[in-house]
N, C-alpha and C positions, 0 to 999 in steps of 0.2 A: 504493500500500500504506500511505506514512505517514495521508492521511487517511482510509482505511477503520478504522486503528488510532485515530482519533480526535487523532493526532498531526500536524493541518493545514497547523502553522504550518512543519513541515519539510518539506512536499508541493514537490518541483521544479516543480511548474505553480504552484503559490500564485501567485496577482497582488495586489498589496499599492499602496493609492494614495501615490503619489510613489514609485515604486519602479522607474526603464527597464524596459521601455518603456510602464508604466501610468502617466499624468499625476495629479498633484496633486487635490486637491479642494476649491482654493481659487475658486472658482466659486457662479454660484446655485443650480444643482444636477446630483446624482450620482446614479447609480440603483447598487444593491447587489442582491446574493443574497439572499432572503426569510431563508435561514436565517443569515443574520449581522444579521438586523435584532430587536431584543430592545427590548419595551415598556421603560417607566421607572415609577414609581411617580410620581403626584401633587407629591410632594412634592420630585422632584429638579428641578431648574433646568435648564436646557438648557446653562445654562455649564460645570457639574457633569458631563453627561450627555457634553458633548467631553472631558470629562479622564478618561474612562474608559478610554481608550485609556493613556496612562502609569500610571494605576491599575490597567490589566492586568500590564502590567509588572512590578508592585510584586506582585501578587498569585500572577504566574508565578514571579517567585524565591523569594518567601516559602514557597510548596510546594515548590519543589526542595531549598530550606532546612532541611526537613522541620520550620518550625517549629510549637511547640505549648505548652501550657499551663507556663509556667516556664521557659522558653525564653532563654538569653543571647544576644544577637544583638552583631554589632559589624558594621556599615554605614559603606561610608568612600566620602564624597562625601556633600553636602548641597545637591545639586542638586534638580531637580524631581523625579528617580526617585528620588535620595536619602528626599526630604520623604517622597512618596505610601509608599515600600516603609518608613519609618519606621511610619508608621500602620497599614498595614497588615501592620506584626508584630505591636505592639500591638492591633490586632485580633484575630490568629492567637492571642494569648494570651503572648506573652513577656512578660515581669517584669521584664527587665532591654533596652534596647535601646541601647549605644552608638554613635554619632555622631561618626565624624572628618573632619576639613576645616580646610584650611591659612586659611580664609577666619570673619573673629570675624563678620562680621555671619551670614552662612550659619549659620555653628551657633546663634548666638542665634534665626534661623528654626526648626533641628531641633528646639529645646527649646518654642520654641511648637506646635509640630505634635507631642510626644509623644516626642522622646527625653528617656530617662533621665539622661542622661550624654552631655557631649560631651567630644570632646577635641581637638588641635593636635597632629597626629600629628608636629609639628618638637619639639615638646616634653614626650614620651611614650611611657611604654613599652608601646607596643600588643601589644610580642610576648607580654608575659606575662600578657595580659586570661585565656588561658584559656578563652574561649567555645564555644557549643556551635556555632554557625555562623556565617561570615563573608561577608556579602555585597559586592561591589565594586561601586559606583556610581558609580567616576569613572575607570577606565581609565589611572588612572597606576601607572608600573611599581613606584614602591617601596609605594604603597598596597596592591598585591595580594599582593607578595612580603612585606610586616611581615603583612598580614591572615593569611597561611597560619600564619603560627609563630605567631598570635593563636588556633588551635581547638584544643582540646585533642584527644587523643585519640578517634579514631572520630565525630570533626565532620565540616562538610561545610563547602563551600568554593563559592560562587557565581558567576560572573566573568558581570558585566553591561555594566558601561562599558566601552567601545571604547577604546582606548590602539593600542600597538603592536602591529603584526604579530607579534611575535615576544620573548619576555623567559625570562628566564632563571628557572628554577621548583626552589627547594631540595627537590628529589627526596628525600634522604632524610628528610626529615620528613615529606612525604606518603606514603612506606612505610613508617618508622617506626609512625607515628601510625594510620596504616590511614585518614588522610582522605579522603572522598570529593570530587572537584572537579567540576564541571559548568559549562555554560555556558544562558545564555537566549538566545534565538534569538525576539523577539516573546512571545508566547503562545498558547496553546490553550484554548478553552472556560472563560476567564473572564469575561467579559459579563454571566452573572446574577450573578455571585459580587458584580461591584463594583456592579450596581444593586443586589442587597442589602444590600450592607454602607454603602452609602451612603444608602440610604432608611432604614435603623436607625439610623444617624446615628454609624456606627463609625470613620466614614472623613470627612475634610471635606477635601471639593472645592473650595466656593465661596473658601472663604478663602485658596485657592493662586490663585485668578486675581488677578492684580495692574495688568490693562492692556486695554483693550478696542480694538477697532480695526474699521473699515468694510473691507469686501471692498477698496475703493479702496487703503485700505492695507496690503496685504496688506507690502510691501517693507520696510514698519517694525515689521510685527508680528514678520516674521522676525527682526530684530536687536533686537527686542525686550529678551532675555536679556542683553544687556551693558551696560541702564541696573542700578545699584544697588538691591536690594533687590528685583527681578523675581525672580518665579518662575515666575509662566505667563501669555501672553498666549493673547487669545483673536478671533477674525475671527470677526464677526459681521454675518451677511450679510441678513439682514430679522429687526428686534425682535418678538417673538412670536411669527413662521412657524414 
């Protein structure tokens, strides 16, 4: 039922690569379903074209977000979903995009990729930004618990990064306030969205790859992310193919 509603990414059969018991697709090649395979424009790179996958991401919360034209956002983590769902609010049309992360070099990445504002959530008062929505990109608990008391009234509330099982959720301010909270679960039917917004040149992919690696390497591409100043590496299994 959830994919006849077009909602795939909640289907109990979904099989998903690297997901038990469907294996990885670090390999030289994978065969897919005709209808998940989606042309690219000329002008997108194939390095660009692998990062549409966390630029879905980015583009599933920002819709749950309900962002649009004038839009406050406050985004807390400045990681790779952090980066991509930054740009892609600014895409969506927000004015305003705040950026928190315990981490200086990280936010000086947010501000190259199109935040407005960052801040050092150990040194700020996120609860009284006021925003119209609050997305979680890092799954820690006091990030999500300051983000709520950050939307004003009749906001929405996104919860992306994976943290703990279980945290404690100031209830009355999400009845007070009548906020809406949600979760992303993957995505659904984003695919043309980010080869258009990347072929218009809304959204920039290339410049989040920071490391390239041979299928051989696959073992280092994985820990990639914990040399400084990584934000996305990429396994590249034949140049051109």
């Amino acid at each position: 039922p959830e994919s006849k509603a077009g909602r795939y990414n909640l289907c109990p059969h979904m099989e998903f690569f690297a997901t038990p018991p469907i294996n990885g697709a670090l390999t030289d090649y994978v065969t897919i379903g005709a209808d998940f395979a989606h042309p690219i424009a000329d002008s997108v790179s194939y390095e660009a074209a692998a990062l549409f996958e966390p630029l879905s991401v980015g583009i599933a919360s920002a819709q749950k977000a309900g962002i649009t034209a004038g839009s406050r956002v406050l985004i807390a983590g400045a990681g790779p979903v952090g980066i991509v769902t930054t740009q892609v609010a600014k895409a969506f049309g927000a004015t305003e995009v705040i950026v928190s992360d315990i981490d200086a070099a990280r936010r000086d990445v947010a501000l190259k990729f199109g935040a407005t504002t960052v801040i050092d959530p150990r040194e700020s008062d996120i609860r009284s930004l006021a925003v119209d929505a609050f997305i979680d990109a890092s799954g820690a608990t006091a990030a999500v618990i300051d983000g709520i008391y950050a939307v004003r009234p009749a906001g929405t509330v996104v919860l992306v990064g994976m943290g703990a099982d279980e945290i404690p959720l100031p209830v009355p301010i999400i009845q007070n306030r009548e906020l809406m909270l949600t979760g992303v679960f993957r995505y659904a039917n984003t695919w043309p969205i980010a080869a258009a917004l990347v072929a218009a040149g809304r959204v920039d992919l290339d410049s989040m790859v920071t490391a390239r690696f041979s299928l051989e390497q696959s073992q280092e591409a994985l820990v990639a992310d914990r040399i400084p100043g990584s934000i996305k590496a990429v396994v590249i299994v034949a140049e051109g193919d």
